[in-house]
C-alpha positions as a Markdown table, in Angstrom:
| # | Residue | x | y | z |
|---|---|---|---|---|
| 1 | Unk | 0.0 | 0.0 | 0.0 |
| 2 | Unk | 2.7 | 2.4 | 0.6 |
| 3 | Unk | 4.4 | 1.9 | -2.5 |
| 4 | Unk | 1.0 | 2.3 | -4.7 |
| 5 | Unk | 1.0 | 5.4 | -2.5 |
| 6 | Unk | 4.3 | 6.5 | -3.2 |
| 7 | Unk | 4.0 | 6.3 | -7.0 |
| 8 | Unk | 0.4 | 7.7 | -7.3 |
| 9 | Unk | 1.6 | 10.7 | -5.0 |
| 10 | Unk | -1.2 | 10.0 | -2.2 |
| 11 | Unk | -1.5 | 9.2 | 1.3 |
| 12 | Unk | -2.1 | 5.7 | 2.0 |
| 13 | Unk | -5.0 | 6.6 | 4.0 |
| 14 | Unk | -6.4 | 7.8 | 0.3 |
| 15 | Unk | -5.6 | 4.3 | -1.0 |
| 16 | Unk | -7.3 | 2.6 | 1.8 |
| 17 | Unk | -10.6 | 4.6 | 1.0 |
| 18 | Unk | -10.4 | 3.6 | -3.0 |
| 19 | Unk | -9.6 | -0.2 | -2.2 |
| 20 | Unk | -12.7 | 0.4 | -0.1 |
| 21 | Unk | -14.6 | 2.4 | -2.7 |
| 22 | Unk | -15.1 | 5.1 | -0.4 |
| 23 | Unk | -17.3 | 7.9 | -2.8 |
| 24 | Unk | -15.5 | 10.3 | -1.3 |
| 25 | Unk | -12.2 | 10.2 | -3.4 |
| 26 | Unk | -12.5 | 12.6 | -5.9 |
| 27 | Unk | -12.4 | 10.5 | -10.0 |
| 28 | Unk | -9.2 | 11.7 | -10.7 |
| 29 | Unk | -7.3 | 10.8 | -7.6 |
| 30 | Unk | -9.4 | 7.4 | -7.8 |
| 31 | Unk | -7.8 | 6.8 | -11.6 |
| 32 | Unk | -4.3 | 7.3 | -10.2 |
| 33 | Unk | -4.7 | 5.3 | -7.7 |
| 34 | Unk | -5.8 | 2.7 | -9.6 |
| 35 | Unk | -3.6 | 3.3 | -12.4 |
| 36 | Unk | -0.8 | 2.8 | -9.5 |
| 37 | Unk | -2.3 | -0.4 | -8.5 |
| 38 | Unk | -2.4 | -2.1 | -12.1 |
| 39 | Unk | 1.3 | -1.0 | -12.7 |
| 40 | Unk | 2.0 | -2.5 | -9.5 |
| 41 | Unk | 0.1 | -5.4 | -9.6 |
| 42 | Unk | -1.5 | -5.0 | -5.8 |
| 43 | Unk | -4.4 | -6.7 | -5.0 |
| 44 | Unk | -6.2 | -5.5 | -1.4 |
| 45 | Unk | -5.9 | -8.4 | 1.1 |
| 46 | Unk | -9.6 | -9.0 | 1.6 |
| 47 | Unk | -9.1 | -11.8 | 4.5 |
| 48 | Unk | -6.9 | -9.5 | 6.0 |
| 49 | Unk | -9.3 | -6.4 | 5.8 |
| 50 | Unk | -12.0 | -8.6 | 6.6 |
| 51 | Unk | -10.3 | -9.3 | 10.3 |
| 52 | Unk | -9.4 | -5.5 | 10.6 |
| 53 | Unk | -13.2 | -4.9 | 10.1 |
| 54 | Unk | -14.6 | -7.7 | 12.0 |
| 55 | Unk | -16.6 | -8.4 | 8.9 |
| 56 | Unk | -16.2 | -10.7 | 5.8 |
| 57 | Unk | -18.7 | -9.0 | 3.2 |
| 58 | Unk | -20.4 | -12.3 | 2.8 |
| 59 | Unk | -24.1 | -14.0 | 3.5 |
| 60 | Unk | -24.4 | -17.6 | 3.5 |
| 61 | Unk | -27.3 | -19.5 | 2.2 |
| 62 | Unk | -28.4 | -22.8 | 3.6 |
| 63 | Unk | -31.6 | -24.4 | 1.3 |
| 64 | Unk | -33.1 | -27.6 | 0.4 |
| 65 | Unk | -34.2 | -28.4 | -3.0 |
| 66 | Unk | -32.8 | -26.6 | -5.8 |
| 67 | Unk | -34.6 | -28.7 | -8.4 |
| 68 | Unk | -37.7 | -26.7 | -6.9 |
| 69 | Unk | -38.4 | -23.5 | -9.1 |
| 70 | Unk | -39.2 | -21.4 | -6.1 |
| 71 | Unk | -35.8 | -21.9 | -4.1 |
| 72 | Unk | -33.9 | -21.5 | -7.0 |
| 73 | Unk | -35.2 | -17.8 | -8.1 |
| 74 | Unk | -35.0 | -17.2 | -4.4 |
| 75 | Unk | -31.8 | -17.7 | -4.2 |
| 76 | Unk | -30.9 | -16.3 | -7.3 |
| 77 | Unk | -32.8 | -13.1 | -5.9 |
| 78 | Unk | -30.7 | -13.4 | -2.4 |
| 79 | Unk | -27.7 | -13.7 | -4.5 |
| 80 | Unk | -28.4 | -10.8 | -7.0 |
| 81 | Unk | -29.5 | -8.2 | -4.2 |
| 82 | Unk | -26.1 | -9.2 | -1.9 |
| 83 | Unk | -24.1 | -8.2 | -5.1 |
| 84 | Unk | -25.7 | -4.8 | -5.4 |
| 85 | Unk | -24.9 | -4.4 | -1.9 |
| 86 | Unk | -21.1 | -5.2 | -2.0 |
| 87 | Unk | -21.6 | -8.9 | -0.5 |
| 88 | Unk | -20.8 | -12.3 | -1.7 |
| 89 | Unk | -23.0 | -15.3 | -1.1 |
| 90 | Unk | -22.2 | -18.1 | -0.3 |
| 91 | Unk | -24.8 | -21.6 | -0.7 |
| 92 | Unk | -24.6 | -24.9 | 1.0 |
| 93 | Unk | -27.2 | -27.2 | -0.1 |
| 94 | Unk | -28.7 | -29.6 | 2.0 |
| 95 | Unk | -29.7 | -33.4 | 0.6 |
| 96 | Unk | -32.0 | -33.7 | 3.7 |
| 97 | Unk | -33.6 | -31.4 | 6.2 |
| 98 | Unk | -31.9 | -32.9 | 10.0 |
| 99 | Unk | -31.0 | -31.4 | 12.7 |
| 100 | Unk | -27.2 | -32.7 | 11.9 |
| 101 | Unk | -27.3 | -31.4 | 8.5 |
| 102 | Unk | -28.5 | -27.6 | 9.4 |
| 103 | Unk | -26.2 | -27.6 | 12.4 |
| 104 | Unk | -22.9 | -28.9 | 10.1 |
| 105 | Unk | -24.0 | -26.8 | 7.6 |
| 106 | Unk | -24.1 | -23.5 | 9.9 |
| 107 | Unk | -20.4 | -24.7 | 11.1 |
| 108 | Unk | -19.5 | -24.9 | 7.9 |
| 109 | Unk | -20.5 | -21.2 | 6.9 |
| 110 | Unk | -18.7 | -20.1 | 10.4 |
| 111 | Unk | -15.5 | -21.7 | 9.3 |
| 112 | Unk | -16.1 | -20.2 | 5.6 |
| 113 | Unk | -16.8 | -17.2 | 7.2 |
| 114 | Unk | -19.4 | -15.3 | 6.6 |
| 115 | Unk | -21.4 | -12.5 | 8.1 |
| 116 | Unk | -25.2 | -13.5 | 8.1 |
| 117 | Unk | -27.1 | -16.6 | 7.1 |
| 118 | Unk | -30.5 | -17.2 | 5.2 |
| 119 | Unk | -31.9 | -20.1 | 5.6 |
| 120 | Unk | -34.7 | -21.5 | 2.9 |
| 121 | Unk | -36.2 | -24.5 | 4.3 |
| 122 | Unk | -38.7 | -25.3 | 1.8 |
| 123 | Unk | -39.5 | -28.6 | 3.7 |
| 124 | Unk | -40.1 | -29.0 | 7.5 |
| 125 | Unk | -37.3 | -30.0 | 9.9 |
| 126 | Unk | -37.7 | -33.9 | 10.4 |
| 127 | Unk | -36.9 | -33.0 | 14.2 |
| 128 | Unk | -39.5 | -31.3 | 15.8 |
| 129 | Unk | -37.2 | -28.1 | 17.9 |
| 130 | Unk | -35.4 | -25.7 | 15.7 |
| 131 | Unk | -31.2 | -26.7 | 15.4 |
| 132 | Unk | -29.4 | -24.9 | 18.2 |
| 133 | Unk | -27.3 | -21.8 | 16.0 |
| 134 | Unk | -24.1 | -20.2 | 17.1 |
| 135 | Unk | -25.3 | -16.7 | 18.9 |
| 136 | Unk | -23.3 | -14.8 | 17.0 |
| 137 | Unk | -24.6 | -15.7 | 13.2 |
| 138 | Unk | -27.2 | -13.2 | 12.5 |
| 139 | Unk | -30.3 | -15.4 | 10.9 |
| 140 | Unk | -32.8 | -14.8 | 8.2 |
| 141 | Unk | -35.5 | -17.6 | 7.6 |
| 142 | Unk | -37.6 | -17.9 | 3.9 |
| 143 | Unk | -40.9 | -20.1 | 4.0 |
| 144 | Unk | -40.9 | -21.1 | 7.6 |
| 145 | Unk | -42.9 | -21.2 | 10.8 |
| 146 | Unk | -40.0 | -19.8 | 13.1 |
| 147 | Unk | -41.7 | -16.5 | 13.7 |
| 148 | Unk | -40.3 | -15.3 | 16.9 |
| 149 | Unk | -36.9 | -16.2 | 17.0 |
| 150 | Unk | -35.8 | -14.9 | 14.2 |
| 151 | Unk | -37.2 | -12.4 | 11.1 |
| 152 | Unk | -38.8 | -14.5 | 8.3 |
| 153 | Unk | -39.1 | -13.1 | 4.7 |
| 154 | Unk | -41.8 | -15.3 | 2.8 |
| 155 | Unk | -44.3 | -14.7 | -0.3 |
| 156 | Unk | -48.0 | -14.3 | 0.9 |
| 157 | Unk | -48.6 | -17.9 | 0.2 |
| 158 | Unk | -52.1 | -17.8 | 1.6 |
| 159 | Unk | -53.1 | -14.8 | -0.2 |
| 160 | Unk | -52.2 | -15.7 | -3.8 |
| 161 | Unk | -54.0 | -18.9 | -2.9 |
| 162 | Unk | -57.4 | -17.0 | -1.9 |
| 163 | Unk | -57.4 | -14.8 | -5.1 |
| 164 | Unk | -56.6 | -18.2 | -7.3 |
| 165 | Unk | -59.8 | -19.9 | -6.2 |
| 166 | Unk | -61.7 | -17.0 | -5.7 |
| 167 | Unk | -61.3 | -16.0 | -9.5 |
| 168 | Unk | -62.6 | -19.3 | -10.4 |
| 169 | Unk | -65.7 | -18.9 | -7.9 |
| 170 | Unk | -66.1 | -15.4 | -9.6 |
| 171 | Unk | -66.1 | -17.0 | -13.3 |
| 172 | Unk | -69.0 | -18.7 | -12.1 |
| 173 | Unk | -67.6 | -22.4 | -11.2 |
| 174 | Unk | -69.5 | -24.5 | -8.9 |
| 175 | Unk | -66.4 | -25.5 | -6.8 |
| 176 | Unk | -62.8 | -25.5 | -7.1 |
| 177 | Unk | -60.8 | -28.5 | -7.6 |
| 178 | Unk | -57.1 | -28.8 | -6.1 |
| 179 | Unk | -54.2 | -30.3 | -7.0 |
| 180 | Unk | -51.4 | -30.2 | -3.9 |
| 181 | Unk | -47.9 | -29.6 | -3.4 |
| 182 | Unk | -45.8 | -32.1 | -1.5 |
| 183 | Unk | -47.1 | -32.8 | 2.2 |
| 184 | Unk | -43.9 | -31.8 | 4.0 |
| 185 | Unk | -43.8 | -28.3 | 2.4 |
| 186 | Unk | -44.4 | -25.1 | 4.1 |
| 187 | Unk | -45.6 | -23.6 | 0.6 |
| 188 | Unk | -47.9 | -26.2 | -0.3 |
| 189 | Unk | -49.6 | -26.7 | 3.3 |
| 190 | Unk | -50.7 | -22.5 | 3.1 |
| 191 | Unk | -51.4 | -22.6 | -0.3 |
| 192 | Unk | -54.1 | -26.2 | -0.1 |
| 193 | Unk | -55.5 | -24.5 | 3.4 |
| 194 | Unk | -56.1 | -21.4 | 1.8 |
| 195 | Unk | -58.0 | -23.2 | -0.6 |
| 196 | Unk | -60.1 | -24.9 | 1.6 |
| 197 | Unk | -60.9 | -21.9 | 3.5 |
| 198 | Unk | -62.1 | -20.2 | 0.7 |
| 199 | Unk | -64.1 | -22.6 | -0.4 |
| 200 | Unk | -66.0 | -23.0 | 3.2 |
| 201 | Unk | -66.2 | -19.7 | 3.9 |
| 202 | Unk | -68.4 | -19.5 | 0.1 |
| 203 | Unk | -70.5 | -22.6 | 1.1 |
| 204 | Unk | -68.7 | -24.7 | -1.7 |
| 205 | Unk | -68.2 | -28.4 | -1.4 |
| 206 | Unk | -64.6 | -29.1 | -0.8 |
| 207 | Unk | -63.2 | -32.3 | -3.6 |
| 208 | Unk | -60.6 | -34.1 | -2.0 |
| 209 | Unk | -57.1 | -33.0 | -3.1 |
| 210 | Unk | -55.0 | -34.6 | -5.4 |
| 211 | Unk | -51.1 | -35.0 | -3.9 |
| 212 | Unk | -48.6 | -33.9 | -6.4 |
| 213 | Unk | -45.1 | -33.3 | -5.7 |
| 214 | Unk | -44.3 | -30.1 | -7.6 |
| 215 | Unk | -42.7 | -32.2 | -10.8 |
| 216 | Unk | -45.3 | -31.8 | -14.4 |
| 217 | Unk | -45.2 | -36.3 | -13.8 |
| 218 | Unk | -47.2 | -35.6 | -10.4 |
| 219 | Unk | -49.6 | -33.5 | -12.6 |
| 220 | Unk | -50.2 | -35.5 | -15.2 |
| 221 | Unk | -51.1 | -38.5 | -12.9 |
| 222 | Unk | -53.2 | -36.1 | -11.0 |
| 223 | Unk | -54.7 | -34.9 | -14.2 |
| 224 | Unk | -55.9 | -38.1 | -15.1 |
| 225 | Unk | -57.6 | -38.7 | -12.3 |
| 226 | Unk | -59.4 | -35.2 | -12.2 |
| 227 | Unk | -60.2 | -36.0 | -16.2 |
| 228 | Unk | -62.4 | -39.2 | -14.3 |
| 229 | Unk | -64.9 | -36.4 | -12.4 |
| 230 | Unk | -67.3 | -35.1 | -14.0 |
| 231 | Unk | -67.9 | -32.4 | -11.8 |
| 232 | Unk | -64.4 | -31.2 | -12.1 |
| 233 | Unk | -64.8 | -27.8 | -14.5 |
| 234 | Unk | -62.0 | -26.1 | -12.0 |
| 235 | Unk | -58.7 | -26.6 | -10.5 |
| 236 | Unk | -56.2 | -24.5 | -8.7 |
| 237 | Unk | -52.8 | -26.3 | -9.3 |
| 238 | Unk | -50.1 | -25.4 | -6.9 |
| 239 | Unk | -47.4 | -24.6 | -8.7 |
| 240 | Unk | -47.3 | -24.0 | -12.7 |
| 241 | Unk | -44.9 | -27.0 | -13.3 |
| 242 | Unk | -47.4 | -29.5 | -11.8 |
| 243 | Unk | -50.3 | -27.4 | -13.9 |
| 244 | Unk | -48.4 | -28.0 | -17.3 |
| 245 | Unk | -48.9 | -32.1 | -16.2 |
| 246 | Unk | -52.6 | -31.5 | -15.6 |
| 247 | Unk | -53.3 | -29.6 | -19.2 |
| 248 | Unk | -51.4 | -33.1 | -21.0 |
| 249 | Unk | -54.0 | -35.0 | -18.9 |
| 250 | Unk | -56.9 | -33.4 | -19.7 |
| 251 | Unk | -55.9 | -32.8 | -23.5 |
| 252 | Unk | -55.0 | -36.6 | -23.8 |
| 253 | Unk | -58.3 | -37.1 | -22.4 |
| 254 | Unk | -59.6 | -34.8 | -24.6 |
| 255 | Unk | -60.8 | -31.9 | -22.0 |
| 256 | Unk | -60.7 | -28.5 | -23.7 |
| 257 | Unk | -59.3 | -26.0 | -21.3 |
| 258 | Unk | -60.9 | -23.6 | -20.5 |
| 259 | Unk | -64.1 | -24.9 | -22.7 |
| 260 | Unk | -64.4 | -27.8 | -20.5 |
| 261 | Unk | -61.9 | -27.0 | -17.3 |
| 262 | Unk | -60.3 | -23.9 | -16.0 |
| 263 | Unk | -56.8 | -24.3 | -14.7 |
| 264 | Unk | -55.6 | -21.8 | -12.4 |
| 265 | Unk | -51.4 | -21.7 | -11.8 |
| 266 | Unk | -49.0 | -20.6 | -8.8 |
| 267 | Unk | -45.5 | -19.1 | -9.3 |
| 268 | Unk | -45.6 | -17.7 | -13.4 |
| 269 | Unk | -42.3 | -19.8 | -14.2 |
| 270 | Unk | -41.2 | -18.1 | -17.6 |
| 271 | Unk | -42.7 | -20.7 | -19.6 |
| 272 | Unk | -46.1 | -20.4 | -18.1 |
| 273 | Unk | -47.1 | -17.6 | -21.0 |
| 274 | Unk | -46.4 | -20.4 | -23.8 |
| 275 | Unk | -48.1 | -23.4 | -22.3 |
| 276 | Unk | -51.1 | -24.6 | -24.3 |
| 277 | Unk | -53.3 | -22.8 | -23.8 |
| 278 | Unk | -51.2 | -19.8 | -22.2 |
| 279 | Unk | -51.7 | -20.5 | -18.3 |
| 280 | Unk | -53.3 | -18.2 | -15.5 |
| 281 | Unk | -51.1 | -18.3 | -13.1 |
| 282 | Unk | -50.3 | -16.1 | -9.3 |
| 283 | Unk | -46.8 | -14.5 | -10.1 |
| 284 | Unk | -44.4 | -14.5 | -6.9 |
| 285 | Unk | -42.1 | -11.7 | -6.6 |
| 286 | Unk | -39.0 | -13.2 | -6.2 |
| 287 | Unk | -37.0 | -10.3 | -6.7 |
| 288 | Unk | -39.1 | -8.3 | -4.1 |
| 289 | Unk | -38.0 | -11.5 | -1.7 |
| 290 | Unk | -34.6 | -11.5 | -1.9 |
| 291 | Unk | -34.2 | -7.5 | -1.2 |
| 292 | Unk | -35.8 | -8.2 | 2.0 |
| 293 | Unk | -33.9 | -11.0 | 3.0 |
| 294 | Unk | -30.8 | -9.3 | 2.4 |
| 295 | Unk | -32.2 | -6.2 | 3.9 |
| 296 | Unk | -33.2 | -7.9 | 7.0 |
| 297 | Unk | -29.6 | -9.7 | 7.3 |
| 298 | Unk | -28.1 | -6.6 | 6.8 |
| 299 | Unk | -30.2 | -4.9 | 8.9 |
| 300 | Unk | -29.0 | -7.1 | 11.8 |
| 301 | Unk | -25.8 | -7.0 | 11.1 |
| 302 | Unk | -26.2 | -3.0 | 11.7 |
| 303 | Unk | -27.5 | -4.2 | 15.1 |
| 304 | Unk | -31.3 | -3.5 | 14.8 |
| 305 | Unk | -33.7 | -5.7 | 15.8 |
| 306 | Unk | -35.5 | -7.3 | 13.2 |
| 307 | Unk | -38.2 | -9.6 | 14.1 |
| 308 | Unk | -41.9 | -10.8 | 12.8 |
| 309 | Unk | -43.2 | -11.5 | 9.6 |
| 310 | Unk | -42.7 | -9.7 | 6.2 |
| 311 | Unk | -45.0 | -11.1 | 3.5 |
| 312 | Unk | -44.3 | -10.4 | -0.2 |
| 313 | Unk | -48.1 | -10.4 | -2.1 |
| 314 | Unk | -48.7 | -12.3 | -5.2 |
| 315 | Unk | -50.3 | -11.1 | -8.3 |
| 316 | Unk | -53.2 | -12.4 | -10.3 |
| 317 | Unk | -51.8 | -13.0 | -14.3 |
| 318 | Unk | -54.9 | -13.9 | -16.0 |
| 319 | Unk | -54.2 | -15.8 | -19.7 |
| 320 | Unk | -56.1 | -18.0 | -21.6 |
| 321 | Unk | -56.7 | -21.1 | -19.2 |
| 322 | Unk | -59.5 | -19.9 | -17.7 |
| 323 | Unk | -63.3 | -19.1 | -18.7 |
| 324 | Unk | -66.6 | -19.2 | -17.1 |
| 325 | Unk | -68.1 | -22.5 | -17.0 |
| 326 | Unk | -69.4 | -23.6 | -20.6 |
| 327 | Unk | -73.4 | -24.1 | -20.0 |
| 328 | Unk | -74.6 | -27.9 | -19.1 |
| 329 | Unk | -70.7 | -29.0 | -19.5 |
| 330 | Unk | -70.6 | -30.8 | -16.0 |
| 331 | Unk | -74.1 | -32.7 | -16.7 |
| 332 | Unk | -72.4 | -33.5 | -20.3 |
| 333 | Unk | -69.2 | -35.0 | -18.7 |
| 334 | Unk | -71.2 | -37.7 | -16.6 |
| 335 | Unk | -73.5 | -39.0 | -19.4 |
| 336 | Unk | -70.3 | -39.6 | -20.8 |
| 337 | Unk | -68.7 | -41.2 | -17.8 |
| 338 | Unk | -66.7 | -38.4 | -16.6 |
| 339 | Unk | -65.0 | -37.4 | -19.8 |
| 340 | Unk | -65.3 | -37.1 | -23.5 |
């Protein structure tokens, strides 16, 4: 530092600030600074200046489930609002939701060092207390119950439920049919009692569910079955993945959607706009969710107190796969046996 300093003609407190980015350092003092560092060849230590500081510049991201659309855009959110904010992430993935596995996988982020963790537990723990943390890791928590003890940052699961089956009810549909997410899941547990809710607080007749397990195969079996009752002209899927399934279903048992059934969506993955037909869907706001978690973390780190519930609302895309109910269509459907 002293001989970047020397040749650029500044202090080394000045080349302190621009290996810090400090705003302050007026552009052309910046440029020979850097110039000095280039011709140089120094690199800032940032382990060392990470000890100086007492801070690493770094969040850590323990999740289960990448294969699942709505942990990965989460995380991609986390990681793309840490960046904007000067921090690194870093993820370790879990292969099962233990005790053992968070607690190892919290050591692991202390010996990797890193400032704050987020933690997106899309599935409960298998152990019923939550894993005993080192005090000092400040803790954000995605999709979970652990209001309380530490600040949780989810999407308003139960809402975009509520306005998914209520715009069916509005089109006119006798009652809404469901097709579930996996039982262990936070997500899928809101979004199928949502549903039921809605559906008794209307004075509807509640179907039994269908159990998917957020993959388009758990769909398409769950399609099939649907395609059997004839009273079926509506369905709330819970995510769009196992949605695109249930329109192969109902097209292979040649169901028009939405002449015959309306199919209702939950996330608005990219492709969701090109299924066939084009799929009404609740879009989440991932984005939205990862500035908060990395607001929250960062919050803490500050040493604010951040606690309770912040709930990111989901928005109603209407497309094409969904229509009032075609006149006579359910009475139709069982003189033909439940399909066509």
């Amino acid at each position: 530092m002293a001989d970047v300093a020397a040749l650029a003609g500044v202090s080394s407190q000045t080349v302190s600030r621009v290996s810090n980015g400090d705003p302050a350092v007026i552009d052309s003092t910046r440029q020979k600074v850097l110039d000095a560092m280039k011709e140089l060849g120094y690199r800032p230590n940032s382990a060392a200046r990470a000890l100086k500081r007492g801070e690493f510049r770094a969040i850590g991201v323990i999740t289960m489930g990448l294969s699942s659309t709505g942990n990965v855009r989460t995380l991609e959110a986390i990681a793309g609002s840490a960046a904007r904010a000067g921090y690194a992430v870093t993820l370790i993935p879990l292969d099962a939701p233990t005790q053992d596995n968070v607690r190892g996988a919290f050591t692991r982020l202390d010996e990797l060092a890193v400032d704050a963790v987020v933690l997106i537990m899309e599935v409960h723990l298998l152990d019923t207390t939550a894993p005993t943390l080192p005090p000092h890791v400040k803790v954000v928590v995605v999709d979970s119950d652990a209001t309380g003890r530490f600040p949780v940052v989810d999407t308003d699961q139960r809402q975009g439920a509520r306005t998914a089956v209520q715009h069916l009810l509005d089109l006119g549909h006798e009652t809404v049919w469901h097709v579930s997410g996996p039982e262990e899941s936070f997500a899928a547990d809101r979004r199928s009692d949502a549903w039921q809710a809605v559906l008794r607080e209307e004075g509807r007749r509640v179907p039994p569910a269908q159990r998917g397990d957020w993959t388009p195969e758990s769909g398409y079996r769950a399609g099939l079955r649907l395609a059997e009752e004839a009273d079926c002209t509506a369905v709330f899927v819970a995510n769009d993945q196992m949605a695109l399934g249930v329109l192969r279903a109902f097209h292979e048992r040649g169901l028009r959607v939405p002449q015959d059934v309306s199919v209702v969506g939950f996330d608005d993955i990219a492709e969701a706009a090109s299924f066939i037909p084009p799929l009404t869907t609740m879009r989440q706001d991932f984005a939205r969710v990862g500035e908060l978690c990395v607001d929250a973390a960062l919050r803490e780190l500050r040493g604010e107190t951040v606690t309770g519930v912040r709930l990111v609302p989901t928005t109603l895309v209407e497309r094409a796969s969904t229509a009032a109910p075609r006149p006579g269509a359910a009475a139709t459907r069982r003189r033909a046996g439940g399909r066509h």
